[in-house]
C-alpha positions as CSV (number, residue, x, y, z in Angstrom):
1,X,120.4,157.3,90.7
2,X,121.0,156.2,94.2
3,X,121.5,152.9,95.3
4,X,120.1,151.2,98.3
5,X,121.7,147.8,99.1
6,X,119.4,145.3,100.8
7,X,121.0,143.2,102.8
8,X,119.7,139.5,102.5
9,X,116.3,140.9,101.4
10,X,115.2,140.8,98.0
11,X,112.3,143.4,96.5
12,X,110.2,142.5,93.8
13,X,108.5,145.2,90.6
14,X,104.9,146.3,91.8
15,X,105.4,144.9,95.9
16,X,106.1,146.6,99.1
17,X,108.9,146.2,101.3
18,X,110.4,147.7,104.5
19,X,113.8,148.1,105.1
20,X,116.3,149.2,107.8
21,X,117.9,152.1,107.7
22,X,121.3,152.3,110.1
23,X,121.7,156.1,110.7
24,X,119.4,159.2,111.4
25,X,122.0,160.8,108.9
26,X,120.8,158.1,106.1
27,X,117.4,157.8,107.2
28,X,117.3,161.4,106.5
29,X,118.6,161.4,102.6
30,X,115.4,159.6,101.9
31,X,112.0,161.3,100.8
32,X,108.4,160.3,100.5
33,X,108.4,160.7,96.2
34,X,112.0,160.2,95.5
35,X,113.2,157.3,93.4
36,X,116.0,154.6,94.1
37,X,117.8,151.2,93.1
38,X,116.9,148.6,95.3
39,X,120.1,145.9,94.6
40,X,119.8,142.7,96.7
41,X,123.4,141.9,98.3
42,X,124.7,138.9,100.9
43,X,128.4,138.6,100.5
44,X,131.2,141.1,100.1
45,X,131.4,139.9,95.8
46,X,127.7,141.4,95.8
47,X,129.4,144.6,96.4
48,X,131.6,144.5,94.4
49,X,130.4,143.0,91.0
50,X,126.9,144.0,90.3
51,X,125.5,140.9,89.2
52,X,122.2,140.7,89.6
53,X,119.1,142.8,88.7
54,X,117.9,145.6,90.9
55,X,114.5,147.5,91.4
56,X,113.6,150.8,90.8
57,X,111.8,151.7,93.4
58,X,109.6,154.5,95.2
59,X,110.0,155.5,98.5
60,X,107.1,155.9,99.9
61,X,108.0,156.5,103.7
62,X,110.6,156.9,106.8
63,X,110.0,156.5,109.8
64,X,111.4,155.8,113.7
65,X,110.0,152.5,115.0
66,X,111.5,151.0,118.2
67,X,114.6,152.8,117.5
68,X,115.2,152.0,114.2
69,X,114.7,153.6,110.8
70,X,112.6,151.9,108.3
71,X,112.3,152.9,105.1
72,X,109.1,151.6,103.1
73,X,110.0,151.6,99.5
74,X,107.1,150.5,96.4
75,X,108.8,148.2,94.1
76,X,108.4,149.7,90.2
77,X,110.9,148.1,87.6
78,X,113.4,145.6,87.2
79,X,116.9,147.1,86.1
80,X,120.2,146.4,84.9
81,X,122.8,148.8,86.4
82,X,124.9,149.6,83.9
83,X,127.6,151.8,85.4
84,X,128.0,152.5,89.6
85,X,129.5,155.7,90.6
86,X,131.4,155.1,93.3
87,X,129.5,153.0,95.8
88,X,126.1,154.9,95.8
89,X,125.4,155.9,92.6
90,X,124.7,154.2,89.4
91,X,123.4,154.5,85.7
92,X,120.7,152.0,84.8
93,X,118.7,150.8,82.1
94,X,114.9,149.5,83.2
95,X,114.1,146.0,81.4
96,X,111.3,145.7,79.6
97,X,108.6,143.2,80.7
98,X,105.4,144.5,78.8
99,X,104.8,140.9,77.3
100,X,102.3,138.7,76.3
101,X,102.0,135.8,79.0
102,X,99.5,132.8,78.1
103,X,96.7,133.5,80.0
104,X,96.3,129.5,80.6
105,X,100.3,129.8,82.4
106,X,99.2,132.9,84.5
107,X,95.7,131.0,85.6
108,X,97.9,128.0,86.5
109,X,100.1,129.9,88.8
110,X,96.6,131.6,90.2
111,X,95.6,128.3,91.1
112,X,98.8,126.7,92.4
113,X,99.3,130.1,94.7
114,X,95.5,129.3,95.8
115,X,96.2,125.9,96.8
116,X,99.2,126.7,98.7
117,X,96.9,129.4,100.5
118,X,94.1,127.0,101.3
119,X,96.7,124.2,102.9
120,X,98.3,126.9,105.3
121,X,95.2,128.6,106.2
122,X,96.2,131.6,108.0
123,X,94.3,135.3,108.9
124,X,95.1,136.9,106.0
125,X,94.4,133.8,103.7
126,X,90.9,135.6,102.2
127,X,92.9,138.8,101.5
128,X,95.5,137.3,99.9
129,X,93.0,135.3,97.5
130,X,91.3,138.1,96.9
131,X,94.7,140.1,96.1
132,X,95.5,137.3,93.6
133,X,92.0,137.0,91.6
134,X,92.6,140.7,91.1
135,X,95.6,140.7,89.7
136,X,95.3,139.7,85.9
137,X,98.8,140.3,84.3
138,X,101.0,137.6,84.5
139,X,104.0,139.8,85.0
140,X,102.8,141.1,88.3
141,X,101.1,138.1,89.1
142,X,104.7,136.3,88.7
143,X,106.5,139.2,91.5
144,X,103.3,139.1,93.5
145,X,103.6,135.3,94.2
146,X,107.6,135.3,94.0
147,X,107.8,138.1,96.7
148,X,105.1,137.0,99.2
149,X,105.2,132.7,98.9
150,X,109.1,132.2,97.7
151,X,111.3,132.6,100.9
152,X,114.9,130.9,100.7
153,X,116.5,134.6,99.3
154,X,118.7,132.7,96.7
155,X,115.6,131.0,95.0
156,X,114.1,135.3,95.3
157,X,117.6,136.5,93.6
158,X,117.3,133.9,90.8
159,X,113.5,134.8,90.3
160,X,114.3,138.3,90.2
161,X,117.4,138.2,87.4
162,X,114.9,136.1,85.8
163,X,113.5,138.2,82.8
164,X,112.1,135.4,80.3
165,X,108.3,136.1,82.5
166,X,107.1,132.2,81.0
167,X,110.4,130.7,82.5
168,X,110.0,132.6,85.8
169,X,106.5,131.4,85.9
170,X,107.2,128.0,85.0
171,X,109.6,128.1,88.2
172,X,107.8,129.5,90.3
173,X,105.2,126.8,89.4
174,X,107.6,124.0,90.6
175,X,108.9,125.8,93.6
176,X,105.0,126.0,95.1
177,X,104.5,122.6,94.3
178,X,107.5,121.4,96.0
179,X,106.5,123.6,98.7
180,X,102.5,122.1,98.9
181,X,104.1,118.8,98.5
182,X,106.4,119.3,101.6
183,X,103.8,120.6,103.9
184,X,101.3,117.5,102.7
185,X,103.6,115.1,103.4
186,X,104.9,116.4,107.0
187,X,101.2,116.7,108.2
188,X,100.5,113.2,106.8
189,X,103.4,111.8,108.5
190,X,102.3,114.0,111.4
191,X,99.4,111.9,111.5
């Protein structure tokens, strides 16, 4: 299986990303359909020792914008590459995540998601409320948040290697409420 390395950017199972693609020459080994390891990288050792977890992922697109090549990949699987090939190949083993997640954990994080939603108030706040009351498995429901709310890309890395789904919850739990608790207190102080 191919692997893509994503530089600083970290893709989550069941999300959407787009990526840059450097050359016409890569751009071009990628088809709508075909299927790829997504492995987030920042430094030279991420290279080298494959470390962390990876995404199977679908591509679903290329395509020429502004001058650049971006593919759009559709996040499926977290996986464990078990043997690379030289640089761009590798032998994997997809994780499996078909749990049971207390429905009272998963309609906390609903909630805590929600109320980080309603304090930044943007456009797309009704959409992404809606998107979440959809959702019911606390799997997806755990990416979904971690890939659209979590930012700083080492808290995203540690989220994604993360296969114990109660644990990731539980963290992404505190990392929202650190997050709600921030933006209250700078508007409070803003006055």
């Amino acid at each position: 299986m191919r692997i893509y390395y994503s530089y600083n950017k970290v893709l989550f199972p069941h999300c959407g990303i787009s990526l840059p693609v450097k050359t016409k020459w890569l751009a071009n080994r990628f088809k709508p359909g075909d299927t790829v390891i997504v492995y987030p990288v920042k430094r030279l050792k991420d290279y080298v020792h494959l470390t962390n977890l990876g995404v199977l992922a679908e591509v679903l697109k290329v395509e020429l914008s502004n001058k650049l090549y971006l593919l759009s990949l559709k996040g499926l699987n977290r996986v464990r590459v078990d043997k690379r090939h030289g640089l761009w190949t590798c032998n994997y083993t997809i994780l499996d995540e078909k749990v049971q997640v207390n429905t009272e954990i998963t309609e906390r994080l609903r909630k805590k998601a929600q109320e980080l939603i309603f304090l930044i108030n943007v456009n797309e706040s009704d959409k992404l409320i809606h998107l979440l009351n959809f959702i019911s498995d606390g799997v997806q429901l755990s990416d979904f948040i971690a890939n659209y709310f979590i930012l700083d890309y080492n808290e995203r890395v540690a989220l994604l290697n993360n296969t114990d789904v109660t644990s990731r919850i539980n963290t992404i739990l505190q990392l929202l409420t650190v997050l709600i608790d921030t933006i209250q207190h700078k508007r409070r102080s803003e006055g």
